[in-house]
N, C-alpha and C positions, 0 to 999 in steps of 0.2 A: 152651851154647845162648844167641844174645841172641835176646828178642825186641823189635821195635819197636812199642811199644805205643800202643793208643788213635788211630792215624793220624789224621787229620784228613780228608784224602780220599786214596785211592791210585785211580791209573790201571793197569789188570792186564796190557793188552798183548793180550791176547783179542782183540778186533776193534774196531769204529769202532762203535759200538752203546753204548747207555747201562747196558746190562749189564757193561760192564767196568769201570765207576767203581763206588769200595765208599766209603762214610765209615764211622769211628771201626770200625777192624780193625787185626789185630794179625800182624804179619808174624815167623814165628818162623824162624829162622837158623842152620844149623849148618855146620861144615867147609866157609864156601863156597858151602851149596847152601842153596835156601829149603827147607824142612821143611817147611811150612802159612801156610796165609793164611785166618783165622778174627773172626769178628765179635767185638769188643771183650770178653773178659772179664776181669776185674780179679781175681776170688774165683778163678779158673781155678790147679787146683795147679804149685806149680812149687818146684824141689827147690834147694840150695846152689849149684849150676854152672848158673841159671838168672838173666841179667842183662836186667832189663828196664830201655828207655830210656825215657822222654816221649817220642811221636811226637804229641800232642795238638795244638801249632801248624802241623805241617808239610805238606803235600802228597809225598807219594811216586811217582815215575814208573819206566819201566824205562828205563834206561841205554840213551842214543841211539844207532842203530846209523845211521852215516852212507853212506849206497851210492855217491857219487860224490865220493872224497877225492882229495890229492895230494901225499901227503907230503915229496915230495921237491921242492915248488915253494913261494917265498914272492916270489912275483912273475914278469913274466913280457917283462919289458925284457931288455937286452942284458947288463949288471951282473948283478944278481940271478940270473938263467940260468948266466951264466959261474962266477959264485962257486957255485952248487951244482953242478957239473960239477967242481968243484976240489976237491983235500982238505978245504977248508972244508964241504963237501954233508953229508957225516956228521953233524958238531954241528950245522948246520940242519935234520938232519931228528930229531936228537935233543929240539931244542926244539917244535919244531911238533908231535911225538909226544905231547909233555909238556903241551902246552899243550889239544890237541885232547883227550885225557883229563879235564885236572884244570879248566881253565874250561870246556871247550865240553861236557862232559859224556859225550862219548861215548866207550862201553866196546869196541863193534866199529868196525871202517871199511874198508870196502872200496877200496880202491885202485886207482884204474885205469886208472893208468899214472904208473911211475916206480922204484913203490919196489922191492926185492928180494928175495929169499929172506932175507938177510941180515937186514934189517930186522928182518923178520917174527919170523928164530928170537931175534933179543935181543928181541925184546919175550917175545916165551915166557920164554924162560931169567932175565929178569927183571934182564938186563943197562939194559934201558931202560924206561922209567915209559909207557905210552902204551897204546891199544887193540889188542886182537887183532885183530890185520890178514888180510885176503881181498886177495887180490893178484893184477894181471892184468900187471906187470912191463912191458910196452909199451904203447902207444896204436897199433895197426898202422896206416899211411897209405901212398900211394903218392908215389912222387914228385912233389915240388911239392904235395900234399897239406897236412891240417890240420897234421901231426905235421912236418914239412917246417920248419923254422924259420931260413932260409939268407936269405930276402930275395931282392927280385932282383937285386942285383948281385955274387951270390954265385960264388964261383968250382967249377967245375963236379965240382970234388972234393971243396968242404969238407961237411964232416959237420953234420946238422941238429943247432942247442942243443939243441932239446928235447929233455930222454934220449938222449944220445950213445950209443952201443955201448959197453960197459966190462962186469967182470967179473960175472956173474949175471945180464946185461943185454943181448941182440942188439939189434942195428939195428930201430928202430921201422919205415924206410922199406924196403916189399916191393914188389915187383910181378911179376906172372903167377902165374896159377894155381898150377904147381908151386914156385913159391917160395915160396907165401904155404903152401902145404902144410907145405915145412921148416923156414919159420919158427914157426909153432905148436905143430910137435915140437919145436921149439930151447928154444922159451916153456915148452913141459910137461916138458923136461928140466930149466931152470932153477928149474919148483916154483912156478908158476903155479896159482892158483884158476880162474881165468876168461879167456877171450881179448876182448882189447876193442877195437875195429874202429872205423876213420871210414868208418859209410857215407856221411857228405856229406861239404861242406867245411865249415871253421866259421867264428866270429866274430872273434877276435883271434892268425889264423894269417894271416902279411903275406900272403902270395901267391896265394891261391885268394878266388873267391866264390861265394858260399851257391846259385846258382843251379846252380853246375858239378858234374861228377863227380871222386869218390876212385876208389875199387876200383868194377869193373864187375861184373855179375852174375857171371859167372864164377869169380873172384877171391874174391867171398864165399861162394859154394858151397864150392869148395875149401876154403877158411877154418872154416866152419861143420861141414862134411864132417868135416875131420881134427880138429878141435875134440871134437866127438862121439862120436869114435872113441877119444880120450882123456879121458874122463869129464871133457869140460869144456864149460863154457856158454857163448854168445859175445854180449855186452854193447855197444851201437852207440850211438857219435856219431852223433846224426840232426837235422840243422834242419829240412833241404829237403821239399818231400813227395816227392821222386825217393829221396831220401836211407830217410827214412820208407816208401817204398814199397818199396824192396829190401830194406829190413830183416825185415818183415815176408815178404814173398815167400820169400826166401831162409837164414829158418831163424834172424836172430838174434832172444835170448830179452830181453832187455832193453832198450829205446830209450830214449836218453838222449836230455833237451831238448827234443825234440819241437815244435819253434819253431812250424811251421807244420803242425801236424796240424791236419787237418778230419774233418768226420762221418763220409765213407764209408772212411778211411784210418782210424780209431777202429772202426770196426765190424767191417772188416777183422782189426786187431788184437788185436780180443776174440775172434774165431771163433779166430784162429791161437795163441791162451793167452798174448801176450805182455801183458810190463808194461813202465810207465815211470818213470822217473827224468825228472822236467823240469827241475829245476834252476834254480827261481825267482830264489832270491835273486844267483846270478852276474849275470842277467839283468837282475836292477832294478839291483845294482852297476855293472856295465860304463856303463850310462847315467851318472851321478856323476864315472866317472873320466875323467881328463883324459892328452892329451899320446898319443892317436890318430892314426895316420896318415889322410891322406882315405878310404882304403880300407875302414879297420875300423871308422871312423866311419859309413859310413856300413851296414856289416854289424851294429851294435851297434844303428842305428834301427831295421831293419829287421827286426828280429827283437822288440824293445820294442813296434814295430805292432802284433806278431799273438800272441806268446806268453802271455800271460792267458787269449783267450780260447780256444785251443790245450789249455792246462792246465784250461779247463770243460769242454771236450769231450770230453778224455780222462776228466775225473770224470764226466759224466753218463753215457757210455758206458759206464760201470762196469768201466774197462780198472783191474788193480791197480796201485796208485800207491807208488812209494817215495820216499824221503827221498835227497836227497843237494845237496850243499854247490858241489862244483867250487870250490874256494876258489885259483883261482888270481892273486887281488892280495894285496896287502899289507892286511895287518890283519885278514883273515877266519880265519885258523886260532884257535881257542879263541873262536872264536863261531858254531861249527856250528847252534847252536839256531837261527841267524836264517831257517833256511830253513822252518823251522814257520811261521813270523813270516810269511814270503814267499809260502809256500800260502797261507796264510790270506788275505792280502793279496788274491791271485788268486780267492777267493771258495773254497775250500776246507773245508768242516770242520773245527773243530779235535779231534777224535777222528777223522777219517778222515786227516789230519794225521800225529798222532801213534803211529798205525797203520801206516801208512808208515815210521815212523824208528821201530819197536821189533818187534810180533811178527810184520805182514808181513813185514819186512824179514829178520829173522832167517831165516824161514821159502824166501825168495828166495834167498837168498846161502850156504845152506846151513851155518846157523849156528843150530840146532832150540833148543839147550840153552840159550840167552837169548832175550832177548827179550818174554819171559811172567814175570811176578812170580806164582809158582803151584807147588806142590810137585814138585820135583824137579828144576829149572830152577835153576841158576846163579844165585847171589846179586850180580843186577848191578840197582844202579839211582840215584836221584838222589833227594837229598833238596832240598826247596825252602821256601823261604819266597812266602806267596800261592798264587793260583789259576795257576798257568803251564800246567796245561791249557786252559781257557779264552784267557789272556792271555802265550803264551810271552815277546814282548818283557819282561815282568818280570828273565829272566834279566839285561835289560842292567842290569838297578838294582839287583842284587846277589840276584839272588832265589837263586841255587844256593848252600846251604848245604854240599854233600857230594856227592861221587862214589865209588861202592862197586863195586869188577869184584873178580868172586871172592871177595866176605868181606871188602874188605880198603880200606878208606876214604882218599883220597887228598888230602886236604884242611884232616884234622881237625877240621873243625867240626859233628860227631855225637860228642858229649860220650860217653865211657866204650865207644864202638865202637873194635875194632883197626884203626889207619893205620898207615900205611908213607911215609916219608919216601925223595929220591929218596938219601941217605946209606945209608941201611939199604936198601931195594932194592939197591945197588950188592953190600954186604956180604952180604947175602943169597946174591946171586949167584955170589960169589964162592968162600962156602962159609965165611965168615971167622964169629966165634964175639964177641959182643958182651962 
């Protein structure tokens, strides 16, 4: 049994309310799983197999559960695409695993579009260092769509970069109804969590604009349809309010991005029980980066206009809000927190914030047994230096001390708690004997 004693302040993951912050409490730990979360007592008995830490400078959070990852992207140019498309993909998705864990904090991540079944079972089996993955294995689009990555002068055979078709992996680009049906049995055969749909076009896909259509109502019916009929949920790319209006209409449960949501398309949303994913910080990124075609430049303003106050109206409307990254430039994997940062920015809460990327989210993505630091709940969480609920940009100045998924500390810097090194994770794995 360790427990972490004397907390300084923990965040419980309960809800966005000031009832889930506790100061000087003591988080008790066994096999993995929290045991109790009780108010400081130091005279409290405790037998030989009972190791308490100092948790007295720290802050304790629950372990960020990121809803819109990409593990299989570390940019989104011609180079970078091509080399993870190539045997090199693998050890790129080995490091962004490792990295999104052990700096960026997060213990879950949902994926939603790229990565594999394969992935997923080496992160179980403990072949790889990274978060327990939720997995939607394609981005479905239609041709010339967001997922469509050919350019125009593409030859009318070749295969879009983005997510090629390969082993564990169909073709992201579908069209008509009954294809888009067998491609989601394809997806639920490959061992798919989620199916995740462009219902618009997007922002840094060359060939479509934000104004146009992906899949037509039809198409998403279908999609939603045979989705549901294999106990799965279906998660939308949405800028447009077309885009946003047929998600809502037609059954999907999660809208990402939400660019241009307005009030009556927010109230809508809340009658039909969906939530969103907005995906701030992609959004204040993409403005920063350079070496845009005229095209996307001008889809990357256009969306910078309206999305802030998009992301208030989905809060005031009290639509449920998740956490997610889209980290697809370079340098954003292993700084997941920045999108707490990015809410915040948009005018946010930072406990409605942090509720979003821990026990909402859990609770979304159907991952119940994290998410909450509370008895009987998964020992996942993050040790910190400073207020980083209040102030998450701390993270960038070295505020994260520790990342703990299942018991088992990735970092080392929780003196006298058990880490695991990615050496002995391997051996682990393998079954080899120290």
């Amino acid at each position: 049994m360790i427990v972490l004693s004397n907390i300084q302040k923990l965040y419980d993951g309960t809800s966005a309310t000031s009832d889930a912050i506790h100061e000087h409490v003591d988080l008790w730990i066994e096999n993995g799983k929290i045991q109790s979360l009780h108010p400081h007592a130091p005279t409290r008995p405790v037998g030989a197999s009972v190791q308490r830490i100092d948790c007295s400078a720290f802050t304790i959070t629950p372990g960020l559960i990121d809803c819109h990852g990409h593990v299989t992207l570390f940019g989104i140019g011609r180079d970078p695409l091509e080399r993870m498309n190539s045997l090199e993909g693998l050890l790129y998705a080995e490091r962004i695993l490792y990295t999104t864990l052990v700096n960026g904090g997060v213990t879950t991540l949902r994926d939603v579009g790229g990565a594999t079944h394969l992935l997923k079972r080496l992160v179980q089996e403990g072949f790889l260092i990274g978060p327990r993955l939720k997995i939607a294995i394609c981005m479905l689009s239609t041709t010339g769509g967001h997922a469509d990555f050919r350019g125009p002068d593409r030859c009318c055979g070749e295969v879009s970069r983005l997510w090629p078709p390969g082993p564990g992996r169909p073709s992201s680009i579908v069209d008509g109804p009954w294809a888009c049906r067998k491609r989601v049995r394809e997806i639920a055969a490959c061992g798919a969590d989620l199916v995740k749909i462009c219902a618009s076009p997007g922002v840094v896909s060359p060939g479509d604009k934000l104004e146009h259509r992906d899949f037509t109502a039809q198409e998403i019916d279908a999609i939603c349809d045979e989705a549901a009929g294999r106990g799965l949920y279906v998660a939308g790319h949405a800028h447009s309010r077309n885009g946003i209006a047929l998600s809502i209409e037609h059954g999907i449960k999660d809208i990402q991005h939400i660019s241009f949501l307005d009030e009556t398309l927010a109230e809508q949303a809340y009658v039909k029980g969906c939530t969103v994913t907005p995906t701030s910080w992609i959004t204040q990124a993409l403005l920063e980066a350079k070496g845009w075609s005229d095209l996307v430049q001008q889809k990357v303003q256009q969306v910078a206009e309206s999305h802030s106050q998009a992301v208030r109206i989905a809060h005031g409307s009290g639509l449920k809000m998740l956490a997610g990254t889209d980290p697809v430039l370079p340098n954003m994997h292993g700084r997941n927190y920045m999108e707490l940062v990015a809410l915040m920015n948009d005018g946010i809460p930072p406990l409605t914030a942090w509720y979003g990327a821990t026990g909402l989210a859990a609770k979304q993505i159907g991952q119940d047994e994290v998410g909450v630091l509370g008895s009987g709940y998964g020992a996942d969480f993050l040790v910190c230096r400073g207020n980083v609920i209040e102030q998450p940009a701390l993270f960038e100045q070295g505020a994260l001390l520790d990342v703990v998924k299942d018991g088992v500390a990735y970092r080392g810097g929780l003196e006298g708690f058990p880490s695991r090194t990615l050496e002995n994770s391997m051996l682990d794995a393998l079954g080899a004997k120290e």
